[in-house]
N, C-alpha and C positions, 0 to 999 in steps of 0.2 A: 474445429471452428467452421460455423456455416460459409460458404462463399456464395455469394450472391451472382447471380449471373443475370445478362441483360442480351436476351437474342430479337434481333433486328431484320425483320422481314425482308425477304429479297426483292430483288426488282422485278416488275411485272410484267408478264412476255408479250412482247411487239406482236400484231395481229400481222398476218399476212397476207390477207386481204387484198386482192390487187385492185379493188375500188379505192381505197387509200392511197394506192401511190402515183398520184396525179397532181401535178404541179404544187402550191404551196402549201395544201392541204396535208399533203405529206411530209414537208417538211412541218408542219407546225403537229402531224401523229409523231414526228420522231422526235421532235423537240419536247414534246411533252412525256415520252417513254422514257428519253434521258434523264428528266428531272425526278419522274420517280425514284432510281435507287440514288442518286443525290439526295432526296429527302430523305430518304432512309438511314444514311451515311449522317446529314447533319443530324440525324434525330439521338443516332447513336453516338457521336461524339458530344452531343447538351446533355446526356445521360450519365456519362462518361466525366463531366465537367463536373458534375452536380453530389457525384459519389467520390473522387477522389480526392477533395477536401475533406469530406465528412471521414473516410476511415483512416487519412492522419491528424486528425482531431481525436479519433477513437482509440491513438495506440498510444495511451497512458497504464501504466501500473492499475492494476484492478485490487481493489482492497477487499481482505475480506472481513467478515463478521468478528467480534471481540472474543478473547476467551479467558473463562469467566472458570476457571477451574474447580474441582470436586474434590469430595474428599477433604485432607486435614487442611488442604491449599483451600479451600474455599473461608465465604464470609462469614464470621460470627460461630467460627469454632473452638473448643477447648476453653470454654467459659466457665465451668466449673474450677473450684478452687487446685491449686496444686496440679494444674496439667502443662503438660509441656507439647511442641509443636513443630515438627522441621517440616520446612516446603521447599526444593531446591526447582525453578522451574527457569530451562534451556530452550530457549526457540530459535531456529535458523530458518532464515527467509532465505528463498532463493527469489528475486525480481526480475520479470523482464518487461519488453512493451507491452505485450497484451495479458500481463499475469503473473501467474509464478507458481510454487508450492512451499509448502512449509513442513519441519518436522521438529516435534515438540515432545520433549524431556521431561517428566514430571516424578519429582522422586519427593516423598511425604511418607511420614507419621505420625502417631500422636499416640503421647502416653502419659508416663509423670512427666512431674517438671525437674525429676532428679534424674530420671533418662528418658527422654521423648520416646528412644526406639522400641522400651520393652512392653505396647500395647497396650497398657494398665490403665483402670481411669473408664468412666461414661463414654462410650464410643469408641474406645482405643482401639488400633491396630497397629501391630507392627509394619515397617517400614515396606515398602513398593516401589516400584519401577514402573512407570507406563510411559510407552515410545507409539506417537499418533504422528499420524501425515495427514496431510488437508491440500486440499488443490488449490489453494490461496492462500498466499501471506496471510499471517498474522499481523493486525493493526494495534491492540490492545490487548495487556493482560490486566486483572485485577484478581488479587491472595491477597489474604491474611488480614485484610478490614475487619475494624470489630473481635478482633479472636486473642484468646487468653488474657480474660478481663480479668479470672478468677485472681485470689487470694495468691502471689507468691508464682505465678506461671509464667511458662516459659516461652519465649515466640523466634523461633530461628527461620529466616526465609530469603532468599534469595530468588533474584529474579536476570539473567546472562541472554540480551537479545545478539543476535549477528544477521544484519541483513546481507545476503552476496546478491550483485547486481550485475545479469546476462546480457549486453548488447545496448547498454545506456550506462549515462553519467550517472554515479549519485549524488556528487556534490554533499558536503561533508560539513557543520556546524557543531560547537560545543552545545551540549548536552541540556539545555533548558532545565532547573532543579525547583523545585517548592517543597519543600522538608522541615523535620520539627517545627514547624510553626503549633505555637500553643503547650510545648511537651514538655515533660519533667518540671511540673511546674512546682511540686514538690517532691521531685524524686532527689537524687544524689549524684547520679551517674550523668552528664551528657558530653555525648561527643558523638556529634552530626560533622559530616565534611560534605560539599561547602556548608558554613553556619556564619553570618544567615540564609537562606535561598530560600526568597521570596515569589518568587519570578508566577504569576499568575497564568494558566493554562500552558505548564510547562511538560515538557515531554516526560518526566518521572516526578509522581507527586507521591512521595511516602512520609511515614513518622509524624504525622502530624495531628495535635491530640493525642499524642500516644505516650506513655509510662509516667501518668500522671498520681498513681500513689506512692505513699509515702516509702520511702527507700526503695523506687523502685531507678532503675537502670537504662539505659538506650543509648546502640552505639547503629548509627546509621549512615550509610555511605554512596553516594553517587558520583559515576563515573559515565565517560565514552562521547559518542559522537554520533548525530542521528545527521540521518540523511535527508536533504531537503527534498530528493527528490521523492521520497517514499518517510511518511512520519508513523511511527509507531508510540504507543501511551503505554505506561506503565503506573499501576497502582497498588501501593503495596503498604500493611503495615498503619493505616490510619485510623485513629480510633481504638487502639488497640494496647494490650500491658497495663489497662487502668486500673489492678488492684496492688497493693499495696506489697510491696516485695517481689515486682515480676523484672525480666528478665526479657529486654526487647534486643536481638541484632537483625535488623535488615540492610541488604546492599542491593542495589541494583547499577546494570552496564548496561549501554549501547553501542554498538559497534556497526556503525552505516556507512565504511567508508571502503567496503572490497568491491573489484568491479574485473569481471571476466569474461571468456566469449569474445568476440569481433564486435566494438560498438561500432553505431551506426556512422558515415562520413563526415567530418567536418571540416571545415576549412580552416588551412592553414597562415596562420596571422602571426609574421617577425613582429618583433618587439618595435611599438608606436604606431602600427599600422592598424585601420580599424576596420570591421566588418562589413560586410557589404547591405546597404540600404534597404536590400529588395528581399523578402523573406521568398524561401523554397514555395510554399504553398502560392503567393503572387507569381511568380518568374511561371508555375506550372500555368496558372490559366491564363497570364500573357499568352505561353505558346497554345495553349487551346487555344483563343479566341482569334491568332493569326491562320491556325488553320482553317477553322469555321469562314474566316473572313476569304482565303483563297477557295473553298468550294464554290462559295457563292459569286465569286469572281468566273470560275471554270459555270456555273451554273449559266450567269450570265450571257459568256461568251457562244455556248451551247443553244440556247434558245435564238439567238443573232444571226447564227449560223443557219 
């Protein structure tokens, strides 16, 4: 991480001159040689004043970019009739104030719909393993939209977030759901947990639009707890299992509530007592602006003199 540095010119050398040092003329050479690295000094602390609001303004979580996965996990796969699908995808966020890293689990196949694993089928491959690190949290994922519309296919996917959180709160909420809306409208099979979860721009939004022909299946599950201090999206599973005998299970978890590391000081408040009035970032330029105000008092007294 860059640091910024702020260097601040010294003070400028007293002539010595002895035509200068004669009655008040020299005092009023000295008085003004003092006020230079005073100014110098006030110049450097309104610099000082001016950037250390701004970089605890700046030490929030840094989000990264979505991930939009490949392979049998991506959108609008295994569309041919009779294929089948597993996508199991693991992400672990690590959070802290200025960032974090991520490492992400991706285990896919695609084959029949009588066993996904044995590669068979337009495009098929047997099953993989791909383990990716990224220097920033994961914010979203999106699998399995649109995929195994075909006749009688199969869609297994799974989506397991864990966010861990270095040196801040995460503060911890249930899980926002929006799930089968619209699904199994002639299927046979539903059992969605929660049903219904409606809940609009929710933190997992699966199964929706999905196993809409005729004897087709859906069993969809959400769980966990996303962190308010860091929100991640999940998309999984929508649009998807629309032909007629397919075969939908998606589940997805959030888990936002570990927190490790030294977080940062708080104050401590018995039970009925309440916090104090003056936030850290105030209380700090109070004391700037009493120091500023005593240089210019010493400023003052100096040129007097």
């Amino acid at each position: 991480m860059a640091i910024n540095q702020i260097v601040v010119a010294g003070p400028d050398t007293m002539s010595t001159d002895s035509r200068l040092n004669v009655g008040g003329e020299a005092r009023h050479r000295v008085g003004a040689s003092m006020r230079r690295p005073l100014f110098s000094f006030f110049r450097g602390m309104v610099a000082l004043a001016l950037l250390v609001p701004v970089s605890i303004i700046a030490a929030g979580p840094v989000a990264a970019a979505p991930l939009n996965a490949a392979g049998a996990c991506a959108t609008g796969i295994g569309n041919v009739g009779g294929q089948g699908i597993v996508c199991d995808v693991t992400v672990v966020n690590t959070i802290t104030a200025i960032g974090g890293n991520a490492t992400v689990t991706v285990h896919e196949c695609l084959g029949s719909a009588g066993d996904p694993t044995d590669g068979t089928g337009p495009g098929g491959h047997r099953c993989t393993t791909t383990v990716t690190s990224f220097n920033e949290p994961v914010t979203a994922i999106t699998v399995c939209d649109g995929s195994a519309n075909g006749g009688g296919g199969k869609l297994l996917c799974s989506i397991k977030v864990t966010n861990n959180f270095v040196g801040i709160s995460p503060g911890g909420l249930a899980a926002t759901v929006n799930q089968c809306v619209g699904s199994v409208t002639t299927g046979t099979v539903r059992a969605c947990n929660p049903d219904p979860a409606t809940t609009s721009g929710a933190a997992i939004t699966q199964c929706n639009g999905t196993a809409n022909g005729g004897g087709s299946s859906l069993t969809c599950k959400a769980s966990g707890t996303m962190a308010s201090a860091f929100l991640v999206w999940i998309n999984e599973c929508n649009g998807s299992g629309g032909g007629g005998g397919a075969l939908v299970v998606c589940t997805a978890s959030l888990a936002g509530g570990t927190s490790s590391g030294t977080p940062p000081p708080t104050s401590a408040l018995s039970e009925g007592s309440s916090p104090s009035s003056t936030p850290p970032i105030a209380m700090l330029i109070f004391a700037l602006a009493g120091l500023l105000l005593a240089t210019v008092v010493v400023q003052r007294r100096t040129v007097r003199s």
